[in-house]
Backbone as CSV, one residue per row, in Angstrom:
resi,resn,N_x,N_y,N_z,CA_x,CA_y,CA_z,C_x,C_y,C_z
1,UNK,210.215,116.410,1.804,211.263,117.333,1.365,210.811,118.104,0.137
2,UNK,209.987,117.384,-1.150,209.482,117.841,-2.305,208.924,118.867,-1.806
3,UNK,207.386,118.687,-0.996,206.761,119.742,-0.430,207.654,120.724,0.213
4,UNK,208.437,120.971,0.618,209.063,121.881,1.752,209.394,122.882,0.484
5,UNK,210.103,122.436,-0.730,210.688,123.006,-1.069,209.833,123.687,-2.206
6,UNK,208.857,123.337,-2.564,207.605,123.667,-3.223,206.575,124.656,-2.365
7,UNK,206.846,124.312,-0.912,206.189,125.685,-0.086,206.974,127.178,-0.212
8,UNK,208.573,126.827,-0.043,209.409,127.605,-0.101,209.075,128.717,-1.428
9,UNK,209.512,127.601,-2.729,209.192,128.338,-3.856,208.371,129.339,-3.740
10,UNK,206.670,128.874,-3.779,205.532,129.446,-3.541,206.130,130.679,-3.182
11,UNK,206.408,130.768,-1.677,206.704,131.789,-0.863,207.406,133.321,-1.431
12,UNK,208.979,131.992,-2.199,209.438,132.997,-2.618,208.955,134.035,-3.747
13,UNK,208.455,133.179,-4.463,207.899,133.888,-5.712,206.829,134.644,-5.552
14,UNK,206.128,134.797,-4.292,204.999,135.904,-3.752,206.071,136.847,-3.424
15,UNK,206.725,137.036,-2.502,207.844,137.941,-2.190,208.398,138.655,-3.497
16,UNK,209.045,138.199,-4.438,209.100,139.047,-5.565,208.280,139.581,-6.336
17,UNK,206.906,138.804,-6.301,205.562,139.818,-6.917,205.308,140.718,-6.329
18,UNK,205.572,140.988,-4.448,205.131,141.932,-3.796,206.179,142.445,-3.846
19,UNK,207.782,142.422,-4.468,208.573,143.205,-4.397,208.278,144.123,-5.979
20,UNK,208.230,143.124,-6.956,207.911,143.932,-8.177,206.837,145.169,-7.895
21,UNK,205.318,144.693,-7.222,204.269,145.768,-7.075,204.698,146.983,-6.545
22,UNK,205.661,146.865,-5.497,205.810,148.019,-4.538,207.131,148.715,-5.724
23,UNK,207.686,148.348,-6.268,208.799,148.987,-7.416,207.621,149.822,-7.976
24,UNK,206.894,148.852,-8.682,205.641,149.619,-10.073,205.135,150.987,-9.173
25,UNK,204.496,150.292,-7.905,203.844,151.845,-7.036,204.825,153.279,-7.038
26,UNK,206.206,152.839,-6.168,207.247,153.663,-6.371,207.242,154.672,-7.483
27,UNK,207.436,153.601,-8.767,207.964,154.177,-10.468,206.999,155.076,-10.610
28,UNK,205.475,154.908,-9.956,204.102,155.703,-10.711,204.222,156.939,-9.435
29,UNK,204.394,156.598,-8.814,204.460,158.032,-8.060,205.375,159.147,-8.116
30,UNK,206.710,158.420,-8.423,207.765,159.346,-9.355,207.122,159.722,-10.400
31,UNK,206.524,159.292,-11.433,206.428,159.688,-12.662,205.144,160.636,-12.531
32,UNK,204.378,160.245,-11.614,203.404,161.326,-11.441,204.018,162.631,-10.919
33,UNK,204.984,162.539,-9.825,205.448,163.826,-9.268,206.316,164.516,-10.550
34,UNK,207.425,163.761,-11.288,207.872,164.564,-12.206,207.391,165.324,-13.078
35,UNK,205.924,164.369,-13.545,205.012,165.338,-14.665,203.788,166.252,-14.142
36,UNK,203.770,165.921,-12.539,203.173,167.496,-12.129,204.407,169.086,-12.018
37,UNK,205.873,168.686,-11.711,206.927,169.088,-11.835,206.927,169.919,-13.615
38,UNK,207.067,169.109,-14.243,206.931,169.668,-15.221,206.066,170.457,-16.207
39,UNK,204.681,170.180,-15.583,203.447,171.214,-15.770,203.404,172.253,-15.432
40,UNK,203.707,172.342,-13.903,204.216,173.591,-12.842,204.863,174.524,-13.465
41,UNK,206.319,173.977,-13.994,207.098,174.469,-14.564,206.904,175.161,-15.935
42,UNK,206.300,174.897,-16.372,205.586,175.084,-17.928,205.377,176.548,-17.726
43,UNK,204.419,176.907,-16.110,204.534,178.379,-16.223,205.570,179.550,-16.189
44,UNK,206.600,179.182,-16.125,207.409,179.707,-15.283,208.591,180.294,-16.652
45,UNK,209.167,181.583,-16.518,210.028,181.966,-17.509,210.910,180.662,-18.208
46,UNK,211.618,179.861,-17.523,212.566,179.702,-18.145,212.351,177.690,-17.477
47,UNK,211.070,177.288,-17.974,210.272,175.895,-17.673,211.554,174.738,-17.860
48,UNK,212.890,174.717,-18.847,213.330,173.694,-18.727,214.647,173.811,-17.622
49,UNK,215.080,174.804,-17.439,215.770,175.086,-16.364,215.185,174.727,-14.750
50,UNK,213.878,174.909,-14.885,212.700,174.763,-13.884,212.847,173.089,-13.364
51,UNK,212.524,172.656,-14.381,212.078,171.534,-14.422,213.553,170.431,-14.301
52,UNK,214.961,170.965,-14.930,216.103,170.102,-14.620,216.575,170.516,-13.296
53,UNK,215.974,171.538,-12.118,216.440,171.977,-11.013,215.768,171.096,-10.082
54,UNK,214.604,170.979,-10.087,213.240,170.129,-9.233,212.784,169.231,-9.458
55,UNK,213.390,168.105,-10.623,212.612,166.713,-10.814,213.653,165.899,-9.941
56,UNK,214.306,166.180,-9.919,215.526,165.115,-8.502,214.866,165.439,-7.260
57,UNK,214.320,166.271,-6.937,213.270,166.319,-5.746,212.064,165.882,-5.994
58,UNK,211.796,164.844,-6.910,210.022,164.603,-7.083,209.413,163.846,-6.126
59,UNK,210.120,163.037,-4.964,210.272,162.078,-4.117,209.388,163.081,-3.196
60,UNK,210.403,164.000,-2.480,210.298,164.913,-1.777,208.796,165.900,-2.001
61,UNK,208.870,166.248,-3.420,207.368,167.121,-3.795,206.755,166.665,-3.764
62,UNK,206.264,165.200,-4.525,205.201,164.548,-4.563,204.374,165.383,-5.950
63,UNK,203.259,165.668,-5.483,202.220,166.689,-6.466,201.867,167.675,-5.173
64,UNK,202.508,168.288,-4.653,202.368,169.150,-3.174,202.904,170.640,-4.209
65,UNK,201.935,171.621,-4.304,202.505,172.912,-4.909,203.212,173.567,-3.943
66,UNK,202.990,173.527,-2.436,203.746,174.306,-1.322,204.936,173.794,-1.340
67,UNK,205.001,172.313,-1.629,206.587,171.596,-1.460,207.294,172.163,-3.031
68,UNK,206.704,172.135,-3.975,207.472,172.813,-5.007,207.903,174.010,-4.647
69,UNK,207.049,174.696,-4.187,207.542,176.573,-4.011,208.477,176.428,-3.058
70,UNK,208.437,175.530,-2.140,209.403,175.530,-0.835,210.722,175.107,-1.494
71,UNK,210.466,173.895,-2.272,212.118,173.848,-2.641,212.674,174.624,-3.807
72,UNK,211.482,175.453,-4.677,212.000,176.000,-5.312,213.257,177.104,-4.668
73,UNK,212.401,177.646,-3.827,213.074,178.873,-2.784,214.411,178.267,-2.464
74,UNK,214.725,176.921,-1.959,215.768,176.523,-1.618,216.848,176.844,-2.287
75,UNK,216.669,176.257,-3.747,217.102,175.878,-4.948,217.863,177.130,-5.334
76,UNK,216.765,178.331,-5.427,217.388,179.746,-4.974,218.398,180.189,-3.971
77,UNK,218.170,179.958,-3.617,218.933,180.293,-1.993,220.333,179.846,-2.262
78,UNK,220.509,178.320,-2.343,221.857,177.772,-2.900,222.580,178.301,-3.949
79,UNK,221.442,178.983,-4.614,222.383,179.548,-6.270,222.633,180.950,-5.929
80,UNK,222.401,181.557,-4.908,222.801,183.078,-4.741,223.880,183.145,-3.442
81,UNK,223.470,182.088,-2.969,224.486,181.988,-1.675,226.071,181.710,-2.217
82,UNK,225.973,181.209,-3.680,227.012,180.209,-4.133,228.215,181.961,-5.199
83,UNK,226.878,182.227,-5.524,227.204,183.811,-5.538,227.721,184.958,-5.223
84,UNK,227.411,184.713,-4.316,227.599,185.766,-2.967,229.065,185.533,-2.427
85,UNK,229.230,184.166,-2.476,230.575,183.624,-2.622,231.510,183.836,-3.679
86,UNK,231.333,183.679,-4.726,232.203,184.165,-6.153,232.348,185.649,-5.940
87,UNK,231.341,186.294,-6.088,231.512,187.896,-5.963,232.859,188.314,-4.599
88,UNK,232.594,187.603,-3.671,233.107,188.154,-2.157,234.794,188.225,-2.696
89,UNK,235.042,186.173,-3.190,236.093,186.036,-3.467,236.924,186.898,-4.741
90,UNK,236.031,187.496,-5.750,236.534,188.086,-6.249,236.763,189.915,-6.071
91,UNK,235.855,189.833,-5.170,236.284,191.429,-4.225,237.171,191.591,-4.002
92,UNK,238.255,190.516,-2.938,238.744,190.677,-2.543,239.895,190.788,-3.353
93,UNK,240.111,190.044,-4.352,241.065,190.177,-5.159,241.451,191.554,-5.726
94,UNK,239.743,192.185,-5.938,240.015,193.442,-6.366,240.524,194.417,-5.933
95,UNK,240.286,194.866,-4.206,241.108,195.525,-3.664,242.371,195.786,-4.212
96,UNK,243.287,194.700,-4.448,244.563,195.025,-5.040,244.599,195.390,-6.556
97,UNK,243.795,195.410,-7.265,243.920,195.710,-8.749,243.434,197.186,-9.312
98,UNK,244.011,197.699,-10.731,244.179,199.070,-10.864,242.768,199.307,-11.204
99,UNK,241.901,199.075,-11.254,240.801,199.259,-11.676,239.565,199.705,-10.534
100,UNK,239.723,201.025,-10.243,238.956,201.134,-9.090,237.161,200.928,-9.317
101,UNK,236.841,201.063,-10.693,235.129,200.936,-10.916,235.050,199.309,-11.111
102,UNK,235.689,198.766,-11.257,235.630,196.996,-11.155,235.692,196.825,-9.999
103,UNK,236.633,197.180,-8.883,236.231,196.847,-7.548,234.697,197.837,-6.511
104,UNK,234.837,198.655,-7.000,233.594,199.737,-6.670,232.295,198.207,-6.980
105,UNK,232.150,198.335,-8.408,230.925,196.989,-8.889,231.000,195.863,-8.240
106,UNK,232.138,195.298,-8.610,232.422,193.927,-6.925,231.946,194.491,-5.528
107,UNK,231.885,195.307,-5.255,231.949,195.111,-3.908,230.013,195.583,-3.748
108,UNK,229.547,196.418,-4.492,228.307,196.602,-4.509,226.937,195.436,-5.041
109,UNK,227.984,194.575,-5.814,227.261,193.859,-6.143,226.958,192.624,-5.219
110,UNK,228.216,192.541,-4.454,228.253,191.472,-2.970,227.534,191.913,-2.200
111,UNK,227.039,193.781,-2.032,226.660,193.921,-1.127,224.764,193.402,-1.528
112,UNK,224.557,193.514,-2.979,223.112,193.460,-3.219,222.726,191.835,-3.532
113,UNK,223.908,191.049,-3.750,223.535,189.858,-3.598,223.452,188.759,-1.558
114,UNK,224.029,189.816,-1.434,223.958,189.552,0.390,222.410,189.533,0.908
115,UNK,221.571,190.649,0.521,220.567,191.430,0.805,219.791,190.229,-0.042
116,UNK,219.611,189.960,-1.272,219.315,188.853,-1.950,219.196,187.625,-1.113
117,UNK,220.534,187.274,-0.518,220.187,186.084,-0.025,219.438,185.987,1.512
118,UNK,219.537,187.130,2.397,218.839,187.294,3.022,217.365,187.038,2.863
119,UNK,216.819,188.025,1.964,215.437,188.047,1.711,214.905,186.874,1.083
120,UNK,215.383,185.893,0.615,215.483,184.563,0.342,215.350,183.242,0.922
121,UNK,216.407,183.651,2.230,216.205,182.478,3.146,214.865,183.045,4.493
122,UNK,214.559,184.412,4.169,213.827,185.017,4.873,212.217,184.340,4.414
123,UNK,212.161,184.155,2.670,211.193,183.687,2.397,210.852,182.320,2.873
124,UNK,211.934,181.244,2.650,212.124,180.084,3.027,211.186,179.794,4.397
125,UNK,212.033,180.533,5.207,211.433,179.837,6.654,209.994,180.403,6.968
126,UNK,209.448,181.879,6.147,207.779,181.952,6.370,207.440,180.798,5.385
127,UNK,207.624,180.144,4.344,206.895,179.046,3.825,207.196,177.810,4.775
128,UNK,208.151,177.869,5.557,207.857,177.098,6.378,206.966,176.876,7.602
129,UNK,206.712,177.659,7.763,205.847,178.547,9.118,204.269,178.280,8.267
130,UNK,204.216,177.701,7.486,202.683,178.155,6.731,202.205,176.686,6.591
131,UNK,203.225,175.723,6.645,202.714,174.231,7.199,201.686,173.905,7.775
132,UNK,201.445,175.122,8.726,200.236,174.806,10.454,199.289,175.925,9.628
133,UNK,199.324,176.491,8.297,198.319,177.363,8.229,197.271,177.157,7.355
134,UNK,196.252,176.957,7.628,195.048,176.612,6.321,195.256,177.028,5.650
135,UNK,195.278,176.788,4.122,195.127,177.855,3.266,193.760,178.695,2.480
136,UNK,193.891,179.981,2.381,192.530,180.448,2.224,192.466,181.051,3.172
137,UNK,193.254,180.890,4.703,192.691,182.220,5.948,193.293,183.126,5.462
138,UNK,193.193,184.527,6.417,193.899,185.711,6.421,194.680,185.153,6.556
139,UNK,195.684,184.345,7.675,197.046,184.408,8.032,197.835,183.927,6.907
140,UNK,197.324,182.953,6.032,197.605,182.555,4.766,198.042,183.320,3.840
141,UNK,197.241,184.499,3.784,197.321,185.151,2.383,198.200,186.506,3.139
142,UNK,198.448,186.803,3.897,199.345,187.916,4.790,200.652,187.181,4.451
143,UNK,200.933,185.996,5.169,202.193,184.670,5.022,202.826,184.988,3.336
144,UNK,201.948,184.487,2.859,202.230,184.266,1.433,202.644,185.490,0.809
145,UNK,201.759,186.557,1.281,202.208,188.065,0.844,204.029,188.284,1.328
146,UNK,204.096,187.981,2.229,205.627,188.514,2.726,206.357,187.580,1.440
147,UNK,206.165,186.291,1.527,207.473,185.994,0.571,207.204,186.274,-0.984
148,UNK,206.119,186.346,-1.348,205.983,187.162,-2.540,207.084,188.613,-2.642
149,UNK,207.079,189.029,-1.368,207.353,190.336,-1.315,208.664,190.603,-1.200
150,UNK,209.171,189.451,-0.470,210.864,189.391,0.056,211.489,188.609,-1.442
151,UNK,210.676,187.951,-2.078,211.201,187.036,-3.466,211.612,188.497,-4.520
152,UNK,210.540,188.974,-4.480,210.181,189.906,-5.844,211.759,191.101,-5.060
153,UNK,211.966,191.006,-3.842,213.157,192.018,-3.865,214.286,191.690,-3.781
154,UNK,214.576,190.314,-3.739,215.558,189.438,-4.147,215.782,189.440,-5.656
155,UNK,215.004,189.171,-6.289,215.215,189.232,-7.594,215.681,190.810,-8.324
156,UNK,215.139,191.979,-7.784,215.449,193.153,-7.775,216.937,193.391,-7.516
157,UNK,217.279,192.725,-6.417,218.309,192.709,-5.575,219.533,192.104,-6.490
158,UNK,219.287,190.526,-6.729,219.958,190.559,-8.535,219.919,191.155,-9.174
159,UNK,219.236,191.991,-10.009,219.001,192.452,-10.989,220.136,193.754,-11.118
160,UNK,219.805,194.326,-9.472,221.191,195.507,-9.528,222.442,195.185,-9.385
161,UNK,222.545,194.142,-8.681,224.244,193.401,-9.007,224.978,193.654,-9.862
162,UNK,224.292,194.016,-11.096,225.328,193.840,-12.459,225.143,195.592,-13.132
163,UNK,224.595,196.641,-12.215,224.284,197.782,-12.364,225.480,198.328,-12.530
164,UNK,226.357,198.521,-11.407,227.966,198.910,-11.632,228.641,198.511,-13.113
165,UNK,228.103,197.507,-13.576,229.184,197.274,-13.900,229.289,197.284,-15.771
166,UNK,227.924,198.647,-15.675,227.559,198.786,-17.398,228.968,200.211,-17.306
167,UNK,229.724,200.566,-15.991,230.378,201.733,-16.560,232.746,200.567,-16.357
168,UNK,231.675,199.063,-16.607,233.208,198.785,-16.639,233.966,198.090,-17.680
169,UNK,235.050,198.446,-18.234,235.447,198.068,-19.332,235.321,196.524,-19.280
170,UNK,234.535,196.112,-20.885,234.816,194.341,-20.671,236.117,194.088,-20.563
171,UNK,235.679,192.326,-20.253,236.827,191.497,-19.352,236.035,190.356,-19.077
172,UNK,237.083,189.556,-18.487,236.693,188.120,-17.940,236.006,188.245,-16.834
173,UNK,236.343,189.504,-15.814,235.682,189.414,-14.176,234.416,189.970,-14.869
174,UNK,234.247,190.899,-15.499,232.781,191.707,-16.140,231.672,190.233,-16.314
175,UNK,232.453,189.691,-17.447,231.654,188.353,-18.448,231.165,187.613,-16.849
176,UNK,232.068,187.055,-16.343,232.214,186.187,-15.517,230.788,186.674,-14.544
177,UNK,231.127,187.579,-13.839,229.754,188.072,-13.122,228.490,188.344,-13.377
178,UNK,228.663,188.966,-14.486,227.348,189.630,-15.662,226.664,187.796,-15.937
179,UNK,227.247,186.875,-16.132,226.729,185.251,-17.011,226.079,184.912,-15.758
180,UNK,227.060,184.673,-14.517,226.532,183.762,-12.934,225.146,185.242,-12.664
181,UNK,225.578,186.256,-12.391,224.146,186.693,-12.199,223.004,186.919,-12.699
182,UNK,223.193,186.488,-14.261,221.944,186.618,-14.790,221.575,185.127,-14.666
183,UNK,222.188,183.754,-14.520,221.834,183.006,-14.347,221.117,182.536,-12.943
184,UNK,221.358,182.960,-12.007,221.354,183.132,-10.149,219.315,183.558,-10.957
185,UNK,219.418,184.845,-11.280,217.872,185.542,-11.743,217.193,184.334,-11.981
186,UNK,217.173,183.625,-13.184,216.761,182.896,-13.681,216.006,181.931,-12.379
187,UNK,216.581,181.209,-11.424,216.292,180.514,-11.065,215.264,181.440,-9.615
188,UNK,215.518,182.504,-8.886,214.783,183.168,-8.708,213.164,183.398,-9.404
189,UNK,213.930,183.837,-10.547,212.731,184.213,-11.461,211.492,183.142,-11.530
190,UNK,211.703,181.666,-11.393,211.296,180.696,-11.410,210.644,180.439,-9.584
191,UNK,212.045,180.549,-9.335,210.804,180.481,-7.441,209.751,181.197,-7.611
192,UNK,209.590,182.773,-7.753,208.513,183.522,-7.693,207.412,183.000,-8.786
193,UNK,207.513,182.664,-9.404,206.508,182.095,-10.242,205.954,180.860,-9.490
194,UNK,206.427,180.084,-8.785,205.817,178.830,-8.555,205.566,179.414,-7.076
195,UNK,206.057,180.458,-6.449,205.177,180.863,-4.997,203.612,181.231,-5.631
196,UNK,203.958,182.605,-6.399,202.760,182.978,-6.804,201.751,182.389,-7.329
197,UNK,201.948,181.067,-7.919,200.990,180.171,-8.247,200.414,179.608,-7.242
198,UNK,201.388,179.229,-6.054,200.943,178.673,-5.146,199.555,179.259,-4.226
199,UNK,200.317,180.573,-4.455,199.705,181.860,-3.315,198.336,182.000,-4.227
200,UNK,198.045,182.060,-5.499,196.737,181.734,-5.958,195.935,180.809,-5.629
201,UNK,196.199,179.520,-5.794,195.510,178.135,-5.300,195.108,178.270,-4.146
202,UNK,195.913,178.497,-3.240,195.724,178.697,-1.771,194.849,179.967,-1.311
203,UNK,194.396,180.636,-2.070,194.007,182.063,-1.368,192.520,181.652,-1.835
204,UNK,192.395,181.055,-2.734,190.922,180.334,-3.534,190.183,179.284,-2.476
């Protein structure tokens, strides 16, 4: 019975060393993905915004620069889509209110954050498509060119959102839109930086 229970022990207490090791492996591969995450980010306009958007995905990235740019794009996508939504809902409101250049700017600015999110999720799925592609071929650096190209007019595409609305008297809907879309940029601003890094490495 002594022995049985002295084999047992043994047993168990290997089982928690091999449970501790595989924790430690886990912890180091997180901590490696977060602080390639945060290097990445380092280039990028606005690195701590960067870096509190994409370290909850470090699992997911790993140290993979295509998986950063890919979810960066995501990350985008969600923050203009979320946009696109505020603006719509507050369009509509505008219709009824006396202010015809506040609804004129609402409604132009839904229309350029629409176009935004298009060209966005447009980028998304060619970085997805680039999975099966070596990097360094032509098809690579053509690939990579489009969402460079569809990013950089997304961000454009923000940028005029808030064009209308230098001829509208301040206010809360002004503040309100003018803050979410320069913030929406920001995180844009940050995808294109971590494509284009990508699209360097890869074209090398």
């Amino acid at each position: 019975m002594k022995s049985l229970f002295i084999t047992f022990l043994f047993f168990y207490l290997l089982s928690l060393q091999a449970l501790s090791s595989a924790d430690h492996g886990a912890s180091e591969t997180v901590s490696n993905a977060t602080a390639f995450i945060r290097t990445s980010c380092s280039f990028t306009l606005y690195p701590d915004l960067c870096y509190a958007s994409l370290s909850g995905h470090a699992n997911a990235i790993q140290q993979d620069p295509a998986r950063l740019a890919r979810t960066a794009i995501g990350v985008s996508l969600s923050r203009a889509r979320h946009m696109a939504a505020f603006v719509s809902n507050l369009s509509r409101q505008a219709d009824y209110g006396a202010d015809p250049r506040a609804s004129a700017a609402l409604h132009d600015c839904f229309s350029n954050m629409g176009d935004a999110v298009d060209e966005i999720r447009g980028s998304l799925k060619q970085m997805r498509k680039l999975v099966a592609v070596a990097p360094g071929s032509e098809s690579f650096r053509f690939q990579m060119g489009n969402v460079q190209t569809w990013m950089s007019a997304a961000l454009t595409d923000e940028e005029t959102c808030t064009d209308g609305f230098e001829e509208v008297d301040d206010g809360p809907t002004k503040t309100a839109v003018c803050e979410r879309a320069a913030n929406v940029k920001k995180f844009t601003s940050n995808a294109l930086a971590l494509v284009d890094s990508y699209a360097e490495k890869g074209a090398n």
